[in-house]
N, C-alpha and C positions, 0 to 999 in steps of 0.2 A: 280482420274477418271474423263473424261471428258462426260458430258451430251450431249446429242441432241436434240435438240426439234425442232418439223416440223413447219414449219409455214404456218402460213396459205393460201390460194391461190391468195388471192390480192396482196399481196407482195412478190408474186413469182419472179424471174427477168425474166425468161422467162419459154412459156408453148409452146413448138410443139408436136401436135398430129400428128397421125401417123407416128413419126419417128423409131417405132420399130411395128411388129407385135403384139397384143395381144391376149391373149385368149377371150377377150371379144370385143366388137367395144364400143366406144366411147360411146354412147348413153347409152349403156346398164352398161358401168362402172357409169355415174352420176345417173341414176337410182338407181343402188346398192346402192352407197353414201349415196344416198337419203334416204335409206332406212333403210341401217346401223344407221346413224346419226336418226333419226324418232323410230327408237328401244333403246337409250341409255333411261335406267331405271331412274325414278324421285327419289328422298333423301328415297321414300316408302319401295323398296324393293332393295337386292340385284343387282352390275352389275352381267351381266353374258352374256350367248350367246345371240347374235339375235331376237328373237322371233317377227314374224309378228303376229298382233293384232289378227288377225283370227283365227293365229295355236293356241291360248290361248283358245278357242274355241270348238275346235275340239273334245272333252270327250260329248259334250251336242248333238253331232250329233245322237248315238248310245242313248241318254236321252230320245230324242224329239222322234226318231222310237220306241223305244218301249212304250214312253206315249201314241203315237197313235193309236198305233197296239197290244201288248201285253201288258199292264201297271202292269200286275200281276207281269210280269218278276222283276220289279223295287223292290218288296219288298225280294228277296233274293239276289241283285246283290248291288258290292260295285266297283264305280269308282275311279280308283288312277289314279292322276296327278304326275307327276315327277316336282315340281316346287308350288309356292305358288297359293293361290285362286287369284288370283289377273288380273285386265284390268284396260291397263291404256291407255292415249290419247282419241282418239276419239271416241274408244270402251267401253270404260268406262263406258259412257250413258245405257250398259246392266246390269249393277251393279245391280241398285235395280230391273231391273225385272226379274233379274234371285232369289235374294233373295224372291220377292212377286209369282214368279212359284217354290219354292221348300219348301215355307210356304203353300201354296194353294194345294199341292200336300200330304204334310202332312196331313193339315187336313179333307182333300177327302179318308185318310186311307193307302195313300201309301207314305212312309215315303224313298226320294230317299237318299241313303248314297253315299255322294263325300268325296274324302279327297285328302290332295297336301303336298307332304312331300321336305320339302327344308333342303338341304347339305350344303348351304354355305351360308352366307351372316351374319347382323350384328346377326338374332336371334340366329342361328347356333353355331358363338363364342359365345354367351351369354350364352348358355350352358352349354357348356364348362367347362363354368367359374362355375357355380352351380350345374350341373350335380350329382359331385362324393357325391352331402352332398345331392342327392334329395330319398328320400323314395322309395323303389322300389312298383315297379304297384303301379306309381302313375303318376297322372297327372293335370296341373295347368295351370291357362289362366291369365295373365296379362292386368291391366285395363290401359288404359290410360296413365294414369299418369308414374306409373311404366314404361310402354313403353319410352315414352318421356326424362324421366331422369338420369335410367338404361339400356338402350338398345340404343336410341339413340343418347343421351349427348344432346338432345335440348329444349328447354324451355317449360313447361307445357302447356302456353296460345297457343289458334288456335284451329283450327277445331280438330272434335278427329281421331286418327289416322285411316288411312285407312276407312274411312266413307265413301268415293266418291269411291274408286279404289281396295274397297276388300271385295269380299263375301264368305268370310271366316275368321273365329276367331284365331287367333294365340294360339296352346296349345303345353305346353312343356310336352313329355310323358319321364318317364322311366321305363320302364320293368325290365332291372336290368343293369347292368354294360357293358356288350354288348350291348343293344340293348336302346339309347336313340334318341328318334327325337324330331324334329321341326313338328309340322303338322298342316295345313291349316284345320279347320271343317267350312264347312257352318253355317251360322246367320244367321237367319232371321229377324234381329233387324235392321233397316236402321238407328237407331238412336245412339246406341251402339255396333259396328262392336265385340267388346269382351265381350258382354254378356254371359255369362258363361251356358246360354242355348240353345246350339248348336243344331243343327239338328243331328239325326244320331246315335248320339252320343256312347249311349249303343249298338249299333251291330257294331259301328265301330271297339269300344276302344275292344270288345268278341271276334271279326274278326282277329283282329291285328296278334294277338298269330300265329296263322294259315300262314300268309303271310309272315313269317321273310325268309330273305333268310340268308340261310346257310353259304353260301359262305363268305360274306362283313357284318362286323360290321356294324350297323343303318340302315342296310340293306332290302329292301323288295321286296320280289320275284315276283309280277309284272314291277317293275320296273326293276330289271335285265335282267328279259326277255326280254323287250322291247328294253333295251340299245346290249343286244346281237345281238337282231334281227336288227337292226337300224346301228352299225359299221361296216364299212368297214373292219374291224382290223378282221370278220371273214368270210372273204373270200382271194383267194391264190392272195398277191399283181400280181404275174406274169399276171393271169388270169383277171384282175380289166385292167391291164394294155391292154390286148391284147385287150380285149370288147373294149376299151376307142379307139384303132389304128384302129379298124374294124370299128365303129362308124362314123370315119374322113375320111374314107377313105386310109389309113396311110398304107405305107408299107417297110416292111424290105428295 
């Protein structure tokens, strides 16, 4: 089998643009680039899609209006992220002040419950791997260390994991043989990101039950709904297509 590997743009032999139409111009392709490239995940968390800094964000929007306006709301409602607690680059810097606003909000009486359930990456297989020997309703949070030599193959010494770029504690749940996750719980530790005294915790781990979805093994039914609501996969291609030609101008 023969490999290919792209190389980079300096040692291109040659570059003409505009030799072909594209869907984009020029500017807005190295932008993307830019952008792409600026999204690839640090050795922390899983790769995966894209994610601009901001859209990592976006759960604290509907946080912040109702701290403002209804904050009673906060004590029966439970945010799920489809993806780890985790900002990284230059977003990062909200890290600890989102853990010092959801300690601060605790002990004013309103206790906000976030959680972030991650499908794939190194914790995901790790799983896996211990899953079928794990007690059912049950659930475990790994220190440091354990992180570093079983989960990531890298050496103990350095900062502790996820300190700068995760305010959330990695906890391995299983409920029974269906139903095991990965799940991101808030810390409020800036000093021990897996402090095993999570925020939330008990109406999270109460809630769980209630939220499986039916459908998908490790499943949970916000997050289905959301991925339904969010794919093109449910609406009629013909009809995706025709909006897209109406849109350009485009015709038979």
């Amino acid at each position: 089998m023969q490999r290919t590997r792209p190389r980079p743009r300096e040692r291109w032999v040659t570059l003409i643009q505009g030799a072909h139409e594209g869907y984009a111009c020029w500017e807005n392709f190295e932008r993307i680039q830019k952008m792409i490239i600026g999204n690839r995940l640090s050795d922390c968390e899983p790769s995966g899609a894209a994610r601009r800094g901001s859209g990592l964000l976006t759960g604290f929007t509907g946080i912040r209006h109702y701290w403002e306006n209804q904050p009673e709301v906060l004590r029966n409602a439970l945010f799920v992220k489809d993806g780890p607690l985790y900002i990284r680059a230059q977003y990062s810097k909200l890290v600890n002040p989102i853990r010092r606003f959801l300690t601060t909000a605790k002990n004013q009486g309103i206790e906000i419950c976030v959680v972030g359930q991650e499908k794939s990456g190194a914790f995901w297989d790790h799983l896996q791997l211990i899953g079928d020997d794990a007690l059912t309703n049950s659930f475990f949070i790994r220190d440091h260390t354990y992180i570093r030599e079983q989960i990531k193959h890298r050496p103990v010494a350095g900062a502790i994991y996820g300190k700068d770029t995760n305010y959330g504690a990695k906890v391995f749940v299983k409920l029974d043989n269906r139903y095991k996750f990965v799940l991101n719980v808030p810390n409020g530790d800036p000093s021990n990101p897996q402090n095993p005294s999570v925020l939330g915790a008990s109406k999270i781990f109460g809630t769980l039950r209630t939220i499986l979805s039916a459908r998908y093994e490790d499943g949970l039914l916000p997050v289905e709904l959301a991925h339904s609501v969010a794919s093109l996969s449910t609406y009629p291609s013909a009809k995706v297509l025709s909006m897209f030609a109406e849109a350009n101008g485009m015709e038979d």
